[in-house]
C-alpha positions in Angstrom: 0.0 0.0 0.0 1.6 3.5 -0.9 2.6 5.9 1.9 -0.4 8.4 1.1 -3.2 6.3 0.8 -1.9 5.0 4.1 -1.7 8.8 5.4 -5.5 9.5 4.2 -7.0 6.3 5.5 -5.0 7.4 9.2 -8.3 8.4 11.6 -8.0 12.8 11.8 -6.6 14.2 14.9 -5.9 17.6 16.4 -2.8 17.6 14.5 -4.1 16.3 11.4 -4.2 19.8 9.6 -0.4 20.6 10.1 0.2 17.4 9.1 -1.1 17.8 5.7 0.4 21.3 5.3 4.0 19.6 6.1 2.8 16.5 3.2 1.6 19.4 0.5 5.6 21.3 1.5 7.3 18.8 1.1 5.0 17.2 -2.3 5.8 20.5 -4.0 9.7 20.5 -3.7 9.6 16.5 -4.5 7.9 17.9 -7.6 9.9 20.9 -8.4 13.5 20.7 -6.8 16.1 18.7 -9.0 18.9 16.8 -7.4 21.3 18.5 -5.3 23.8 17.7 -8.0 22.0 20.2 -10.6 22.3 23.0 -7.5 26.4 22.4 -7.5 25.5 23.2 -10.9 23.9 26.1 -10.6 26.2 27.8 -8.2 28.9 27.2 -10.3 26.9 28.8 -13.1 25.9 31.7 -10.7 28.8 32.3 -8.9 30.9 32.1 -12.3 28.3 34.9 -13.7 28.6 37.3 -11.0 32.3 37.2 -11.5 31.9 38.4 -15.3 29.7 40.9 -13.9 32.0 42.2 -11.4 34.5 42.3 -14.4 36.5 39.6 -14.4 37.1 38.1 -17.7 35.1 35.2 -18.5 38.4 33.4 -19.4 39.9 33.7 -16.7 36.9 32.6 -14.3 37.0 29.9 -16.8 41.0 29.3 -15.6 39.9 29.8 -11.8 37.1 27.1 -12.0 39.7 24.5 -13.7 42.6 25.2 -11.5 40.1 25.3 -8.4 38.5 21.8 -9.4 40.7 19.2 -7.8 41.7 21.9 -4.4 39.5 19.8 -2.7 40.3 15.9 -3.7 41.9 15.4 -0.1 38.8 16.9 1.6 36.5 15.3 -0.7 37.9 11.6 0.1 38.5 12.5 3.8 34.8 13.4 3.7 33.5 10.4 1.9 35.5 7.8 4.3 33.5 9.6 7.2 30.3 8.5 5.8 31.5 4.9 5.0 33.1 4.4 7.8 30.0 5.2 10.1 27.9 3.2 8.2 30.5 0.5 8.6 30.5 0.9 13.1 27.1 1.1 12.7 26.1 -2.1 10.9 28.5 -4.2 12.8 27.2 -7.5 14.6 27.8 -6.0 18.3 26.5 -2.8 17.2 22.8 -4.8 16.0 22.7 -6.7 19.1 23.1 -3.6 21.1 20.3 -1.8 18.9 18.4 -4.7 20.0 19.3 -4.3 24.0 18.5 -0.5 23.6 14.7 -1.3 21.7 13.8 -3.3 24.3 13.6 0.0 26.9 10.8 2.0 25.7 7.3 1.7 26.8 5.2 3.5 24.8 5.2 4.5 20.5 5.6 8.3 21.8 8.2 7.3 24.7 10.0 5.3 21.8 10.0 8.3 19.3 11.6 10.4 21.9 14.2 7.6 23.1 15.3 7.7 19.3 15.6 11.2 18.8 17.8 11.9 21.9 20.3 8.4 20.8 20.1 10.5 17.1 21.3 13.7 18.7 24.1 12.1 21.2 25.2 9.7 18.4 25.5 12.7 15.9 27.6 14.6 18.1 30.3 11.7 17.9 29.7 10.9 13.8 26.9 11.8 11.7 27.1 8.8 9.3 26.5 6.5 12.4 24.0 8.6 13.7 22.1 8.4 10.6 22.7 4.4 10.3 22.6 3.5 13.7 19.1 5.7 14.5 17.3 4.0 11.5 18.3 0.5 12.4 17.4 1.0 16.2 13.5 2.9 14.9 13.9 -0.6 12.6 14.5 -2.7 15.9 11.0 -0.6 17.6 9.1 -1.0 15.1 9.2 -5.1 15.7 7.7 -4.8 18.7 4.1 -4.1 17.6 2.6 -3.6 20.7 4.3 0.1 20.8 1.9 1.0 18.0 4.7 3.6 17.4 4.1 6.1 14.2 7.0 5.2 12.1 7.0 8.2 10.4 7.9 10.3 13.2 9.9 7.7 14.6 12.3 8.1 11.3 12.0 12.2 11.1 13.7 11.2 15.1 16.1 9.5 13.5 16.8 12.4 11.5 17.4 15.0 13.9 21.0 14.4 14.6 21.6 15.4 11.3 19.0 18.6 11.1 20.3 20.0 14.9 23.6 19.2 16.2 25.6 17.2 14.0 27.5 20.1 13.0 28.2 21.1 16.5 30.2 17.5 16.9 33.4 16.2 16.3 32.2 15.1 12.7 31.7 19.3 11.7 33.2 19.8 8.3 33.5 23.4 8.8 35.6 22.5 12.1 36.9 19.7 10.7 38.6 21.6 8.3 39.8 24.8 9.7 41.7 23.2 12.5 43.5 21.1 9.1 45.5 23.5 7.9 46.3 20.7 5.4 43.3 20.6 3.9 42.7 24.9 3.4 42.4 26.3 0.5 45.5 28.5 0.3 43.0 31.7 -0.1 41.1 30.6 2.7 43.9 30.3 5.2 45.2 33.4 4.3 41.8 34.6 5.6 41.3 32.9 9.0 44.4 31.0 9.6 44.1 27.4 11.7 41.3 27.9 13.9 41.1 24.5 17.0 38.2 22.9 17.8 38.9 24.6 21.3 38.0 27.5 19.7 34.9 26.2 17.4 33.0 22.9 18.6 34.6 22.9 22.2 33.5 26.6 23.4 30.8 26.0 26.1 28.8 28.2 23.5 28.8 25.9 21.1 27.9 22.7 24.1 25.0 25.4 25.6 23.6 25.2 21.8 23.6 22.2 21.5 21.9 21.5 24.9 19.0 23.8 24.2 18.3 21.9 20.8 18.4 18.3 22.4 16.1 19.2 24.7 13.3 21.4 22.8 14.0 18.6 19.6 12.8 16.0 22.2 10.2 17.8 23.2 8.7 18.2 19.5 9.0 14.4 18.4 7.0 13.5 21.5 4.5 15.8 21.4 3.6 16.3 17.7 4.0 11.6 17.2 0.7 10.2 16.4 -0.9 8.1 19.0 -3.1 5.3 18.9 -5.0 4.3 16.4 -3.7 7.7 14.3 -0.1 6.1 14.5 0.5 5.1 11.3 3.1 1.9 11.9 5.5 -0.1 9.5 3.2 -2.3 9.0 0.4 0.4 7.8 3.4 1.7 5.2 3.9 -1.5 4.0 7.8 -1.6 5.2 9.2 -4.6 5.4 11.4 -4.9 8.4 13.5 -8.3 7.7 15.5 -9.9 9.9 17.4 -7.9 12.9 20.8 -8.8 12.1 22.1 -9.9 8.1 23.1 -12.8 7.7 26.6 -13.6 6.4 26.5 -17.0 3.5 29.4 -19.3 4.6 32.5 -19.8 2.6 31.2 -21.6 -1.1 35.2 -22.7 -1.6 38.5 -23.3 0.5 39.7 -20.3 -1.3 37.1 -18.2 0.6 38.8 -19.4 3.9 40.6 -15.9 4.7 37.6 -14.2 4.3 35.6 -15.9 6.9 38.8 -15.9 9.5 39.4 -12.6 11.8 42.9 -13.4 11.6 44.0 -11.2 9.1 41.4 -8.4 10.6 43.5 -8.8 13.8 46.8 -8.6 12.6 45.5 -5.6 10.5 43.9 -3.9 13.9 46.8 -4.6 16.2 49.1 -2.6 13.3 46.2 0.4 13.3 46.1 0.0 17.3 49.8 0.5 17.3 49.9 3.7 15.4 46.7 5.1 17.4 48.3 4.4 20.7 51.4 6.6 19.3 49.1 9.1 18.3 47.3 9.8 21.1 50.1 9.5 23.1 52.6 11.9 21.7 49.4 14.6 21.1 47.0 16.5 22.7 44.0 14.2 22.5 42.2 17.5 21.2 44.8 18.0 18.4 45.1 14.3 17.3 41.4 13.8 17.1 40.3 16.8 15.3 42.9 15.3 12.7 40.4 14.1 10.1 42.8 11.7 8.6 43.2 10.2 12.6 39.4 10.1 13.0 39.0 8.2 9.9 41.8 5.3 10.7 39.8 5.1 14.1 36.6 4.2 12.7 37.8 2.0 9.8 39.9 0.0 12.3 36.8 -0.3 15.3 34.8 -1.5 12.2 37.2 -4.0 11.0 36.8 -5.4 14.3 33.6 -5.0 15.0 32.8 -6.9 11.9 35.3 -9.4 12.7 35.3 -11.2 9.7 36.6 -9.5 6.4 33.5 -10.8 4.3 31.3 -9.1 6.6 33.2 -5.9 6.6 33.3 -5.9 3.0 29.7 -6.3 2.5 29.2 -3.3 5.1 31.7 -1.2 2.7 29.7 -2.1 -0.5 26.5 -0.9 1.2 27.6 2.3 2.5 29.9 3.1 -1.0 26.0 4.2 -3.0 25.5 6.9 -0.6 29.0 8.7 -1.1 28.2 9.6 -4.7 26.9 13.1 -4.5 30.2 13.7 -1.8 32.7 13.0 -4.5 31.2 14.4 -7.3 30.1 17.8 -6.2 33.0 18.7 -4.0 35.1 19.2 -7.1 32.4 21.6 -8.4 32.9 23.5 -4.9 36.5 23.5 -5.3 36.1 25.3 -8.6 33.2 27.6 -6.8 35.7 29.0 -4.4 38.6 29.5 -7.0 36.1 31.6 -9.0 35.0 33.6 -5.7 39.0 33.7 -4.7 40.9 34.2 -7.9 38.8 35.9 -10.7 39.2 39.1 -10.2 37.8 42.3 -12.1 39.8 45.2 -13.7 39.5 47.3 -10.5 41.1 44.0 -8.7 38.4 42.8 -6.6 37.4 39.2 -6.7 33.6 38.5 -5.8 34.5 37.1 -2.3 36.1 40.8 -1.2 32.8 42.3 -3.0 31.0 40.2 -1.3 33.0 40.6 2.6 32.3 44.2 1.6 28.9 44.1 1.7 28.4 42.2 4.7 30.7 44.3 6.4 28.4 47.3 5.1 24.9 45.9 6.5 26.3 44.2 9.7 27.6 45.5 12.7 29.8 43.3 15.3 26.9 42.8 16.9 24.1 41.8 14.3 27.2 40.1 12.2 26.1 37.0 14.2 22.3 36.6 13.3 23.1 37.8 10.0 25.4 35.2 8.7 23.4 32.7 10.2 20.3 33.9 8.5 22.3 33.8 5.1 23.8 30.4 6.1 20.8 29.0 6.6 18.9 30.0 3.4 22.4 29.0 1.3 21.8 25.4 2.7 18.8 24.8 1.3 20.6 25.3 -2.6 24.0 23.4 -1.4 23.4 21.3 1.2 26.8 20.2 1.8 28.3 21.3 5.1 32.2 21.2 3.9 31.3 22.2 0.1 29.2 25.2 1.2 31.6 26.2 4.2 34.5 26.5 1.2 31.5 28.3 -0.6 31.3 31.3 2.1 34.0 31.1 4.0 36.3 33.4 1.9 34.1 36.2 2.0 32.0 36.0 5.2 35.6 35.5 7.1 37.0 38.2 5.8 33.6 40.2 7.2 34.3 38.7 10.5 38.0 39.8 10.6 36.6 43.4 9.5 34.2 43.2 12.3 36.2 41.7 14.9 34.0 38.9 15.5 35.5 35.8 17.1 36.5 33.7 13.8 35.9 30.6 16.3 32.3 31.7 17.2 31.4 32.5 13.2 32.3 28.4 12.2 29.8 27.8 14.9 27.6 29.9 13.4 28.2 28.6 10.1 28.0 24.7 12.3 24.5 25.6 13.7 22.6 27.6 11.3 23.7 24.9 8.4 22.0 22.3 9.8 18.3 23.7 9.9 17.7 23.6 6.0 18.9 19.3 6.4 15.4 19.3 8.2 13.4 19.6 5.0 16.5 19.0 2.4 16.1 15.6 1.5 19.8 15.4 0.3 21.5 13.9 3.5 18.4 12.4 4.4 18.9 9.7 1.7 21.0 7.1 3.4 18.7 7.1 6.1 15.7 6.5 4.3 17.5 3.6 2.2 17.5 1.9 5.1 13.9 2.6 6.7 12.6 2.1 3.5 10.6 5.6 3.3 10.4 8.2 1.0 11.2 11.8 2.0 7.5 13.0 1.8 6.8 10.2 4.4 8.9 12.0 7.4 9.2 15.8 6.2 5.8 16.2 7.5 7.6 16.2 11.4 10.7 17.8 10.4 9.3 20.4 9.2 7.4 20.9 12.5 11.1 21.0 14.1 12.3 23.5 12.0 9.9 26.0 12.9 10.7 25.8 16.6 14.8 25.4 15.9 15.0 29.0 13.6 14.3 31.6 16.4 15.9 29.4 19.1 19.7 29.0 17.1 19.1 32.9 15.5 18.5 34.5 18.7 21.1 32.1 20.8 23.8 32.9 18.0 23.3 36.5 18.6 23.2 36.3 22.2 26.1 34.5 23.0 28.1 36.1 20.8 28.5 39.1 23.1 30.6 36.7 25.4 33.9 36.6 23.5 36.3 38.3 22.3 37.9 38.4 18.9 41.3 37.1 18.1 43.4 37.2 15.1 44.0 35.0 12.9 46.7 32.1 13.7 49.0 31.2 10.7 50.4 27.8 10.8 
């Protein structure tokens, strides 16, 4: 049976008629918004305008978008191993038998919906990829037990809300992620802000109090806007098929399959990893080594080679999570060329679009409003490129430079960037697609509730971005 006759046939309730506004929003932009590939396209195509218009010649923006193309092939990988190695942690054996220990807790379908949203938001924190996996599998695990009657489509827009609230704000920011890397900077860009730490981005108790105030008002939501009763529209009702809790593994078809089946060469392989992790941490501040990205990767991949134990089953985990890395590594080059053209086209007077751009922010902000404004303009950005380390390399150049103008703390303006960028992955369906591969929805089925958090999540991170801001202090920027 399809999602919306399901939807019509569910008894009407108090909260029926915001229902079916959220179902008619997010019909239209199934209907009218292309992929989030053809957007990369279009900012290129914008961006790449506006710099002939601010006259630069249009060979030479095409010269900046060639030469900026590959900047970003370190990033871009570094970015895609985040997403396959969280898928990878979170499809592990140990990790389904504890998804099955933690969906045996909840009482009730709205007590489950809640329990899923807060394990969404603390897991997201650590890893967005295994927030995303693990939160689906465990509303998967839930909706077994039938007597919960729990609405599955709220239970997956919980699922979702590590990735539309604090994601960002975690160890797994790409903005963060890659200003503390001076590596992997744009040249132009760390001539702009230098290397910024996560002490000074994700770690600020800012950035924690943020975070706070959105766990607690997103749990609020998902309980109190889940069907109950006999308006909770189930799995079953969707026509989801759940399968079996954990996949099963075929045993070896040949002796030549033998070393695939053994964890002996997944423990000589994690005892070499463990080796250079000790060193890592050992010689480094934890801080430093773990906002390495390259270091948090080599963590995860080795935890899920042995969580999977056997190199067949960590293979297979690899070949499922590989699909949803394909928009990653073909529109980060496009972004790459974005931020050349911004950075390196310049007119005749000399000005590139990313200083006519700082300019202009500098010219309708003050230190003060700079704050609410960026995120404002964050915000709507992330609804055309919803890419949190694509976009950052997108604004950066320019709205860094109107921080340095403005003396705001360049620490506090990533977070900004960290909190504001996450609200349009609330009704974006873009990161929402591994996610809904495995609860077996379509976006239309879950945007209805999102959309429901978003409204309450806008004035709570505008006016705490603004606030908070008037408790630090600027400092330059801090050349490697």
């Amino acid at each position: 049976m399809k999602a919306e006759s399901v939807i019509k046939q569910a008894p009407a309730g108090d909260s029926g008629a915001l229902e079916r506004m959220a179902a008619a929003v997010t019909r239209w932009s199934e209907k009218w918004f292309p992929d989030a590939y053809i957007f990369a396209v279009i900012a290129v195509v914008v961006v790449a305008l506006g710099a002939i218009a601010n006259g630069a010649p249009a060979k030479s923006v095409g010269l900046a978008f060639g030469d900026g193309f590959w900047t970003l092939i370190p990033f871009t990988m570094q970015m895609a191993i985040v997403a396959i190695s969280g898928y990878v942690v979170a499809a592990s054996p140990p990790a389904a038998r504890l998804i099955a220990w933690l969906a045996r807790h909840p009482r009730t379908g709205r007590g489950a919906i809640c329990y899923v949203a807060l394990i969404s938001i603390l897991a997201s924190l650590l890893n967005w990829a295994i927030s995303l996996i693990f939160s689906g599998l465990l509303v998967r695990a839930l909706a077994r037990r039938q007597e919960l009657r729990m609405d599955y489509r709220a239970a997956g827009a919980a699922a979702y809300l590590g990735m539309g609230a604090t994601w960002a704000l975690g160890l797994s920011s790409s903005a963060a992620q890659l200003q503390a890397n001076p590596a992997s900077l744009p040249p132009a860009l760390l001539k702009i802000t230098g290397v910024i730490p996560f002490t000074e981005t994700i770690f600020l108790w800012q950035s924690f109090a943020i975070a706070v105030v959105l766990t607690v008002a997103s749990m609020i939501i998902a309980f109190y806007s889940a069907p109950q009763g006999d308006k909770a529209v189930t799995a079953e009702r969707l026509g989801v098929d759940l399968g079996a809790s954990v996949e099963k593994v075929d045993p070896p078809a040949r002796p030549g399959d033998w070393l695939e089946y053994s964890p002996v060469l997944t423990i000589l392989l994690v005892a070499l990893g463990a080796t250079w992790i000790v060193n890592e941490f050992a010689t480094k501040d934890a801080i430093l080594a773990i906002s390495n990205l390259n270091t948090y990767n080599f963590v995860f991949l080795m935890l899920g080679m042995l969580l999977h134990w056997r190199p067949r089953s960590f293979l297979n985990a690899i070949t499922k999570s590989v699909p949803s890395v394909g928009g990653v590594l073909i529109q980060f080059p496009l972004y790459g060329g974005v931020a050349y053209i911004l950075t390196k086209a310049a007119g005749a007077d000399g000005q590139t679009l990313a200083h006519m751009l700082s300019a202009f922010f500098v010219s309708v902000s003050s230190h003060a409003s700079f704050p609410a404004l960026m995120g404002v303009y964050s915000a709507v950005l992330g609804f055309f490129v919803p890419s949190g380390g694509g976009k950052w390399i997108i604004e950066a150049p320019y709205v860094m430079q109107a921080a340095n103008d403005l003396h705001v703390h360049l620490g506090w303006a990533v977070t900004v960037y960290n909190a504001a960028e996450a609200l349009p992955n609330l009704i974006n369906p873009f990161w929402m697609l591994p996610l809904l591969g495995v609860l077996g929805v379509r976006a239309r089925d879950v945007v209805g509730f999102t959309f429901t958090q978003l409204i309450v999540h806008t004035p709570i991170v505008l006016i705490m971005l603004w606030a908070l801001a008037a408790t630090l202090e600027y400092k330059p920027p801090v050349m490697p």
